[in-house]
Backbone bond lengths (Angstrom), bond angles and torsions (degrees), N, CA, C in turn:
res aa  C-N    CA-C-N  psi(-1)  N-CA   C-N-CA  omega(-1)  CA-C   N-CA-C  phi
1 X - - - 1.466 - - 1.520 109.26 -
2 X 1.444 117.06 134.32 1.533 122.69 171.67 1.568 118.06 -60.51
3 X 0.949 126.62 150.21 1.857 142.00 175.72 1.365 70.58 -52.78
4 X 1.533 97.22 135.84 1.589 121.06 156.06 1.661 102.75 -76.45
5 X 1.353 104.13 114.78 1.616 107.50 179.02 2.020 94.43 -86.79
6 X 1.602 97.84 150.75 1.185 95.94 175.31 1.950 103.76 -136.34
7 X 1.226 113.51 -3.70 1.319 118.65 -168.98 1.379 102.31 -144.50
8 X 1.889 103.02 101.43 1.349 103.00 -159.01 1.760 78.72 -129.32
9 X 1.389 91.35 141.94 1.617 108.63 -172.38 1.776 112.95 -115.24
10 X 1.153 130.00 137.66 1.567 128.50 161.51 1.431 126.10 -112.79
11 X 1.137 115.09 135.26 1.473 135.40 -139.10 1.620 92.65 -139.93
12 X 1.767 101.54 143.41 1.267 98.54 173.10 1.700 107.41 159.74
13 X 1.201 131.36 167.65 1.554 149.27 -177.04 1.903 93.99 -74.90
14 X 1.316 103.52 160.51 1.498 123.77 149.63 1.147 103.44 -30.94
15 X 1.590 117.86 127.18 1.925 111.59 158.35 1.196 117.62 79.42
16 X 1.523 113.32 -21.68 2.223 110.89 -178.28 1.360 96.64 -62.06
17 X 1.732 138.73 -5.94 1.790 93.30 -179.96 1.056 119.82 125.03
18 X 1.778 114.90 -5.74 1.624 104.92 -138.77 1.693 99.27 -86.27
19 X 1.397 131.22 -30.58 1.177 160.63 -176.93 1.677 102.96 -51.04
20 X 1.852 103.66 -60.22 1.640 96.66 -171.02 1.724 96.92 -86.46
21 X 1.343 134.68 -33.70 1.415 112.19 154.80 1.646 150.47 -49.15
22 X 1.303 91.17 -19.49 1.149 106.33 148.35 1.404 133.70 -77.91
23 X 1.061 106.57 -13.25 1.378 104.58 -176.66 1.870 120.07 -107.29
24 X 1.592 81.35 -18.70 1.788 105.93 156.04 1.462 102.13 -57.85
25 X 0.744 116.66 -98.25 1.546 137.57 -177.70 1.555 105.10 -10.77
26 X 1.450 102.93 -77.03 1.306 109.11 -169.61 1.778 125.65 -49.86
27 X 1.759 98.81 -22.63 1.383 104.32 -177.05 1.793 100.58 -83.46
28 X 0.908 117.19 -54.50 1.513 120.99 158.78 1.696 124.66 -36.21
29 X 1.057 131.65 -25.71 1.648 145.10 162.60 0.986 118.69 -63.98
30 X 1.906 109.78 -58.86 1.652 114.13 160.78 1.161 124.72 -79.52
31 X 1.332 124.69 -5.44 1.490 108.77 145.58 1.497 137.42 -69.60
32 X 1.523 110.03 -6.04 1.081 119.81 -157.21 1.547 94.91 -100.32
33 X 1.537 108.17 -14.02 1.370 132.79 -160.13 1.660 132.39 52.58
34 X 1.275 85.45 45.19 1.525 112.34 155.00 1.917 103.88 -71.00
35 X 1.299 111.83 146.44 1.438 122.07 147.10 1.510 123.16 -86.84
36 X 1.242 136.02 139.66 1.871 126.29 -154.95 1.643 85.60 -162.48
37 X 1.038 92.55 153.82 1.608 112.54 -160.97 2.148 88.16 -130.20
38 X 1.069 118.37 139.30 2.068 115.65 149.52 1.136 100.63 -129.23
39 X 1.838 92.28 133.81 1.083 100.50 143.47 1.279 116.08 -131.23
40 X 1.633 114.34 -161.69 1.607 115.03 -178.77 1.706 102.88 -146.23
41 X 1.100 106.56 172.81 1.681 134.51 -178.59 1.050 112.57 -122.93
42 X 1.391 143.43 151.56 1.800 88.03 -39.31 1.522 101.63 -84.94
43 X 1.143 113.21 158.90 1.707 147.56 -164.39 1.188 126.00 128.20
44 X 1.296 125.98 -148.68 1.017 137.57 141.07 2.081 104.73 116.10
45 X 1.293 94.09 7.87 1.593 106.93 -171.65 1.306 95.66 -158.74
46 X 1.517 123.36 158.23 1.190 142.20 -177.84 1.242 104.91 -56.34
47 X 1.494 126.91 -61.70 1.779 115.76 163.63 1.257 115.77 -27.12
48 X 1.208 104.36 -73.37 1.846 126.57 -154.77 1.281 94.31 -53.24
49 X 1.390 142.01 -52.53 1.598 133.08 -166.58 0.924 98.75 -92.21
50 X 1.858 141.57 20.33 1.547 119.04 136.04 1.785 109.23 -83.00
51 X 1.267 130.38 -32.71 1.104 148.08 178.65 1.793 98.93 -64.13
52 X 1.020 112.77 -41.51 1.556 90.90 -173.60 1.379 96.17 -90.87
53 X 1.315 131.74 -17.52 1.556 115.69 167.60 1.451 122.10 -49.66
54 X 1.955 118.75 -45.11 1.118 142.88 162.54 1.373 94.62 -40.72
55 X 1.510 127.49 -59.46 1.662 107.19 -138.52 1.685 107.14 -93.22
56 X 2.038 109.14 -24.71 1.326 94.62 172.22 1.092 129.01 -99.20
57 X 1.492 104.85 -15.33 1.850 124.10 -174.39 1.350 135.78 -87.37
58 X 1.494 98.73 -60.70 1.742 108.19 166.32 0.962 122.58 -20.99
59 X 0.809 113.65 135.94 2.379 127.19 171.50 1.353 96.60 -76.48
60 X 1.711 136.14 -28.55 1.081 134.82 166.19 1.552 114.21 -50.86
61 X 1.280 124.39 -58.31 1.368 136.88 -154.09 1.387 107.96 -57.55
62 X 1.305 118.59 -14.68 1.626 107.36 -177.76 1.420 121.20 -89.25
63 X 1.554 100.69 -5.06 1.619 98.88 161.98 1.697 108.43 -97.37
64 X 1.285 116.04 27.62 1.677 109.77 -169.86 1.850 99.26 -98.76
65 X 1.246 87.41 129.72 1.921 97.30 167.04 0.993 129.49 -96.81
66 X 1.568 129.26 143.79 1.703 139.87 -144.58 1.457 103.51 -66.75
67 X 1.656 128.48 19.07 1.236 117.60 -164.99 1.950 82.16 -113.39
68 X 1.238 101.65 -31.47 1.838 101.97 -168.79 1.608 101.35 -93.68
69 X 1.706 117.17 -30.37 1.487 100.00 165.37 1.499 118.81 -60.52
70 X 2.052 114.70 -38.26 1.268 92.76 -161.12 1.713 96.23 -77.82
71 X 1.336 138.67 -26.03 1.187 109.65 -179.39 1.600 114.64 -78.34
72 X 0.823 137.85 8.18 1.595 129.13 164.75 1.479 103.12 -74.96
73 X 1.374 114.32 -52.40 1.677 107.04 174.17 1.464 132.57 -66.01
74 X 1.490 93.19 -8.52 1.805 97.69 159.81 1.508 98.18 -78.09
75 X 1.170 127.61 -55.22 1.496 126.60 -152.08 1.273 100.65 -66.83
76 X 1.347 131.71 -27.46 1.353 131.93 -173.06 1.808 92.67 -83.90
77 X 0.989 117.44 -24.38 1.897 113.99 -161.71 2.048 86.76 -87.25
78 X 1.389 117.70 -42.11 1.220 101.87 -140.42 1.956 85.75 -71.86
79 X 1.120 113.86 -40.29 1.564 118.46 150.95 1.347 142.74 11.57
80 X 1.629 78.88 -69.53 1.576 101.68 -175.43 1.070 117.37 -104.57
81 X 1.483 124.76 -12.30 1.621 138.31 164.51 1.528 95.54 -58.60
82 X 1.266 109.57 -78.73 1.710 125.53 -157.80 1.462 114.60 -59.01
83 X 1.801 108.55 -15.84 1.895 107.32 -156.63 1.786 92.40 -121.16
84 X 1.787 129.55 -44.26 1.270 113.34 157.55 1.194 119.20 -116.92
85 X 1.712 145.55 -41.71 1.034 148.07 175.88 1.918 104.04 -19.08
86 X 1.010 102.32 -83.97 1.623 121.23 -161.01 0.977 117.70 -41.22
87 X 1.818 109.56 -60.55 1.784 122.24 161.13 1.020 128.41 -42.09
88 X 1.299 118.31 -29.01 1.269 117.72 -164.08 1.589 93.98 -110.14
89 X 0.973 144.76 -35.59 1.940 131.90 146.87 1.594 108.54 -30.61
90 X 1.222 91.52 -77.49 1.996 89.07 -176.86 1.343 107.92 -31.90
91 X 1.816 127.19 -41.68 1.319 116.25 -156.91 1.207 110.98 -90.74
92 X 1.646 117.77 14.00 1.102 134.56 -178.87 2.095 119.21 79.00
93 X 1.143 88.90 14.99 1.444 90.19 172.68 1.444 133.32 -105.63
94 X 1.827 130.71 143.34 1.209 112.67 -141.01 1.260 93.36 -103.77
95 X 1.419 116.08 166.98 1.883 113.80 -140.42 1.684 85.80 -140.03
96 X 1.345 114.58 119.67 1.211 122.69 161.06 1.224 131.45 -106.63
97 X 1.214 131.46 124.57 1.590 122.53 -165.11 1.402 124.44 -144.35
98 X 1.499 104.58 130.21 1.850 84.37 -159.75 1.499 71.83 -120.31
99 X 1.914 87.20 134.68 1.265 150.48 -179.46 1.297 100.43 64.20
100 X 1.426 103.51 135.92 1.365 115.72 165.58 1.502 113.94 -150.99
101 X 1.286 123.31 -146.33 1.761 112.47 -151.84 1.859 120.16 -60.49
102 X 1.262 102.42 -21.37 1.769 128.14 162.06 1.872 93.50 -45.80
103 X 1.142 122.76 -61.42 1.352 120.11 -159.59 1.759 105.75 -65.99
104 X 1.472 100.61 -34.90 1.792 113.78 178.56 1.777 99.16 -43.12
105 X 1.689 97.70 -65.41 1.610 98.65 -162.54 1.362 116.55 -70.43
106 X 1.548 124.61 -35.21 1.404 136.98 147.53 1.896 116.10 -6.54
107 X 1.672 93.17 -69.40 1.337 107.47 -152.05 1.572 99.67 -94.14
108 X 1.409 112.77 -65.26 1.447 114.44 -164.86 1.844 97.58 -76.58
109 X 1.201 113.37 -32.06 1.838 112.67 -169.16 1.448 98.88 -89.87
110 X 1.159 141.55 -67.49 1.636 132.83 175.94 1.390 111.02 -62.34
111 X 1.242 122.43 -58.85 0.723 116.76 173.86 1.945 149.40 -74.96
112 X 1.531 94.30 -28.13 1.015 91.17 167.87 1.901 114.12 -123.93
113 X 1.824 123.87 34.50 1.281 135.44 164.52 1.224 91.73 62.23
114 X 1.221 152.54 54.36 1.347 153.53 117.97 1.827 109.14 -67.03
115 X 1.643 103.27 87.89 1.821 94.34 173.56 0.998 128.04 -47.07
116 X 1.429 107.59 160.26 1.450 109.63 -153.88 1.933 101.53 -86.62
117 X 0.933 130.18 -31.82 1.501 127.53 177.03 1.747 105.44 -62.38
118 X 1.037 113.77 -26.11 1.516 104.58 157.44 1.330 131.00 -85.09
119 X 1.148 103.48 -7.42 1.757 120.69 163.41 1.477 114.88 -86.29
120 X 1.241 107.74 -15.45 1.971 108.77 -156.49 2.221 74.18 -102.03
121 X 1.421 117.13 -49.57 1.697 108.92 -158.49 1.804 99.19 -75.65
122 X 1.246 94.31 -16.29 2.197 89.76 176.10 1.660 95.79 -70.51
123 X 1.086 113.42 -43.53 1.355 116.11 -150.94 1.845 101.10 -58.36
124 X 1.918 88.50 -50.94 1.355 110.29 -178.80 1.194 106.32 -37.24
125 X 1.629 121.12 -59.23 1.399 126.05 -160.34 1.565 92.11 -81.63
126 X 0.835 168.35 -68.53 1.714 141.70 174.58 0.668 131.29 -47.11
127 X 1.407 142.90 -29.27 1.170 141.34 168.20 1.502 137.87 -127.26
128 X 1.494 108.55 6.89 1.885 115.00 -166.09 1.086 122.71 58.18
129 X 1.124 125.00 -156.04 1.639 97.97 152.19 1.159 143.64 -115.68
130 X 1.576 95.43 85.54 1.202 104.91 -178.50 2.102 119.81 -87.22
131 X 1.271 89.68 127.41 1.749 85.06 -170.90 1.527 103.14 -121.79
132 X 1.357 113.15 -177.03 1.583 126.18 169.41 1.389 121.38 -64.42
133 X 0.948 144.51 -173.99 1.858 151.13 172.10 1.117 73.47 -115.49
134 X 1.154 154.11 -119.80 1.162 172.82 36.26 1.834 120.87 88.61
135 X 1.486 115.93 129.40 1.755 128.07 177.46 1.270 95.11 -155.34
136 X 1.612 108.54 122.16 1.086 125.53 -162.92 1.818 84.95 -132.06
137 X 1.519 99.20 118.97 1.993 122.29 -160.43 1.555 84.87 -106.17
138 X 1.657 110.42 109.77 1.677 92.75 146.77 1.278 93.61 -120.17
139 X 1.167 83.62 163.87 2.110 129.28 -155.32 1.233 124.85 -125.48
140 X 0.837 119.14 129.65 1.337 125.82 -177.03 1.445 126.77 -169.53
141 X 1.358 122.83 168.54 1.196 118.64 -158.75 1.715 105.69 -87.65
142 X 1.424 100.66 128.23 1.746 106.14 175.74 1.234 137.16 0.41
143 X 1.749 95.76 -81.87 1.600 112.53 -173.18 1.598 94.12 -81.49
144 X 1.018 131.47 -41.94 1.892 116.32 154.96 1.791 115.80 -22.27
145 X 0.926 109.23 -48.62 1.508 119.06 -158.76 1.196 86.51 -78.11
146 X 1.117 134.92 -67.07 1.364 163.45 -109.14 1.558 93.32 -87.83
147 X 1.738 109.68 -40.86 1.243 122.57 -153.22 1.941 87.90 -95.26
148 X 1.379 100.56 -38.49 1.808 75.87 176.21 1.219 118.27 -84.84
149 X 1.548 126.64 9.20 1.541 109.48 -171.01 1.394 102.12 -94.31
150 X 1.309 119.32 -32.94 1.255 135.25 169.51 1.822 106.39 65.91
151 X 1.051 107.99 65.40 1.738 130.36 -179.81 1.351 125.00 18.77
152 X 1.340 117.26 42.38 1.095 130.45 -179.30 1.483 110.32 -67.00
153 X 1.151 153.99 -76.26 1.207 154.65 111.17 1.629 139.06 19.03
154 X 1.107 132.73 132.84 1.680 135.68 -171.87 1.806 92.35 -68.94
155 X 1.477 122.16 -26.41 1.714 97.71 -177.42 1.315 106.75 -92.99
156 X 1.452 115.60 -11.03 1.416 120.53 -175.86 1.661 110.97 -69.54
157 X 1.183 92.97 -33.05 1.683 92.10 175.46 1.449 111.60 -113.54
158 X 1.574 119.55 60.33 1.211 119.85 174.57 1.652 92.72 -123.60
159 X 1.850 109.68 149.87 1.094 99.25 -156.03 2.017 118.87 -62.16
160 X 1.398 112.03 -171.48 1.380 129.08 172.62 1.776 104.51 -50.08
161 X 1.690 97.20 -56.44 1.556 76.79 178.93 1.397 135.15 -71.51
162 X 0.636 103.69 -11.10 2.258 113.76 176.54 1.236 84.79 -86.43
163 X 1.324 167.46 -42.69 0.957 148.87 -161.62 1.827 106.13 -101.39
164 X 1.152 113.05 -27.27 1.765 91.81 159.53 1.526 104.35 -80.88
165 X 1.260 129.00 -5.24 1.753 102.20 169.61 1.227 132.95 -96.50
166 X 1.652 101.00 2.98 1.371 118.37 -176.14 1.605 99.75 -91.21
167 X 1.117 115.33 -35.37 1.655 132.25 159.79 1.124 96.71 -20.49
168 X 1.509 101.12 -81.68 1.969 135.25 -140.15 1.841 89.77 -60.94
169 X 1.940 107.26 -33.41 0.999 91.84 -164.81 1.396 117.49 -82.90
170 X 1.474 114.11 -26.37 1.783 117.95 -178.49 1.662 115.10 -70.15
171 X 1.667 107.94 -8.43 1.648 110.09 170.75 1.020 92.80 -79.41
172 X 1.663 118.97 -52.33 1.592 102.85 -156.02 1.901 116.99 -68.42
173 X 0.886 129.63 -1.51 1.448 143.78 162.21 1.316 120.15 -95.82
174 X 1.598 127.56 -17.51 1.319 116.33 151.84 1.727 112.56 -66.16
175 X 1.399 97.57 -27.79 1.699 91.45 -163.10 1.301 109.31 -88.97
176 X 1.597 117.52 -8.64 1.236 131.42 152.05 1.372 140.34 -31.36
177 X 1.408 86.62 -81.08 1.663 123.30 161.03 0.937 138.01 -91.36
178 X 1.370 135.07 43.76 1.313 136.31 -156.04 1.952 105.77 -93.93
179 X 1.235 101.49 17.38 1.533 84.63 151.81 1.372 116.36 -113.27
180 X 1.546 114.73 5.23 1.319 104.21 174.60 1.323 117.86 -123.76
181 X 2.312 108.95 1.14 1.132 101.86 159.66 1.358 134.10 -138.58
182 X 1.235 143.25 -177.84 1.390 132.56 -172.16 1.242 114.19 -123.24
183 X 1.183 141.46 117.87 1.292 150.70 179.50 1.861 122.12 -82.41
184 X 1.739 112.52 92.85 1.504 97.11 -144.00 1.613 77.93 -105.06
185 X 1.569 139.32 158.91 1.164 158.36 157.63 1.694 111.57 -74.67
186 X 1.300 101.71 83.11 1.396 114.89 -175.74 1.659 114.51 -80.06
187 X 0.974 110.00 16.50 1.756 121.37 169.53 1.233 122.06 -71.48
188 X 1.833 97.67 -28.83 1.815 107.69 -168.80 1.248 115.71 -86.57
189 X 1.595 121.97 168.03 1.450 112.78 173.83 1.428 133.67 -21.04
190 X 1.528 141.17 135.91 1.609 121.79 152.83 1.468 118.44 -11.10
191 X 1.489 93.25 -89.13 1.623 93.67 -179.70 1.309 132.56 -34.94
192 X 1.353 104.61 -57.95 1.847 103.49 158.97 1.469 146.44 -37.89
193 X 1.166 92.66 -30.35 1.671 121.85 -178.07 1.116 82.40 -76.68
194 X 2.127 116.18 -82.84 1.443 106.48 -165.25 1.386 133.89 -51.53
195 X 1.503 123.07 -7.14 1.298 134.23 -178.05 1.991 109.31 -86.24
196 X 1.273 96.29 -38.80 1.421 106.43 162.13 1.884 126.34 -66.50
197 X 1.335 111.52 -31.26 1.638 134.21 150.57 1.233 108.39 -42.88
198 X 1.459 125.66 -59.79 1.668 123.94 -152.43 1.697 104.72 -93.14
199 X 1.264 113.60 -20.64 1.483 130.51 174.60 1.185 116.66 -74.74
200 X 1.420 115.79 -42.64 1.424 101.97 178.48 1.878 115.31 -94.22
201 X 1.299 97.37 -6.00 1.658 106.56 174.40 1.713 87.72 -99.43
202 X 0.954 167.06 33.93 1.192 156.78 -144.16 2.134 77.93 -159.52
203 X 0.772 92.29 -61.25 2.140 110.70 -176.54 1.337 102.19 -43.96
204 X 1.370 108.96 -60.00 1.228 117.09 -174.19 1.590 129.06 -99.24
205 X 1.580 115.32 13.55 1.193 108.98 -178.12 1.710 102.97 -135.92
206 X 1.332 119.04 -9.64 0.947 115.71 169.47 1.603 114.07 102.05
207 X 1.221 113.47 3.38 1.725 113.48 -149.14 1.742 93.18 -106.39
208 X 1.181 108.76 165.50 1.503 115.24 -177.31 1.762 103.14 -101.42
209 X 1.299 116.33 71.93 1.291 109.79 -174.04 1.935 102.88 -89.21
């Protein structure tokens, strides 16, 4: 039998998906009659969704530098670790969350030259080490993404290149970590994608999805 995963994370570019796979998934879990908790980054707590208002919305935020985004997304993470993440593990329930510390090094460290050992000791200091069971990366090509997110957002309209290094950066941590993550090709049909979702959480959690 596979490690019962209980803290399964989604990772990914502008536009890969992560929102309606998640929401695949999750309806499929409680049918299975699992209990599942979502959340998201940053938010996910009364703090955190003033902070992510700051980080994607504000007319302010476009003069903000990768040293005050990446600590707002700690402050929003250390948040959401300590106020739902955690509780709701102990109480035995499985915790889905799209984006989590993968998106930090992605965005502010590839993408926006925040090194990564100052990304790995923030993390430390919020959370220990606390990590995912499971990060399931879909991928896809840029101006693809680019074209379904359709610039709603302050990262959505940041240029092509920050967004191929935020790319470069969520491969280079699948290929990293590949026991704790999965690298799914989010180019292909819905269904496909989502069939590729339930398989590799299906691998690793044991469940008959």
């Amino acid at each position: 039998m596979a490690k019962t995963v209980k803290f399964i994370t989604f990772e990914g570019g502008e536009g890969s998906g992560k929102s309606t796979h998640i929401e695949h998934l999750v309806t499929r879990l409680r049918q299975e009659g699992y209990h599942v908790l979502i959340a998201r980054e940053p938010g996910g707590t009364e703090v955190g969704e003033q902070i992510r208002h700051i980080l994607q919305y504000s007319k302010q935020s476009a003069a903000m530098v990768p040293e005050t985004e990446l600590l707002l997304f700690c402050a929003s993470r250390a948040q959401l670790v300590r106020e739902v993440i955690q509780p709701a593990l102990d109480d035995g329930t499985i915790v889905i969350c799209d984006r989590f510390l993968d998106s930090t090094e992605a965005y502010q460290g590839h993408g926006g030259g925040v090194p990564r050992d100052r990304l790995r000791d923030l993390h430390r200091l919020i959370a220990g080490d606390f990590l995912p069971d499971l990060t399931l990366i879909l991928d896809l090509p840029v101006e693809l993404g680019l074209q379904r997110a359709q610039a709603h957002t302050r990262f959505e309209r940041m240029g092509r290149d920050f967004h191929e290094r935020m790319r470069s950066g969520f491969l280079d941590i699948g290929q990293r970590e590949q026991r704790r993550c999965v690298v799914i090709d989010a180019r292909e049909e819905l269904a496909a994608v989502s069939l590729a979702v339930k398989a590799a959480v299906r691998e690793r959690l044991g469940a008959p999805l």
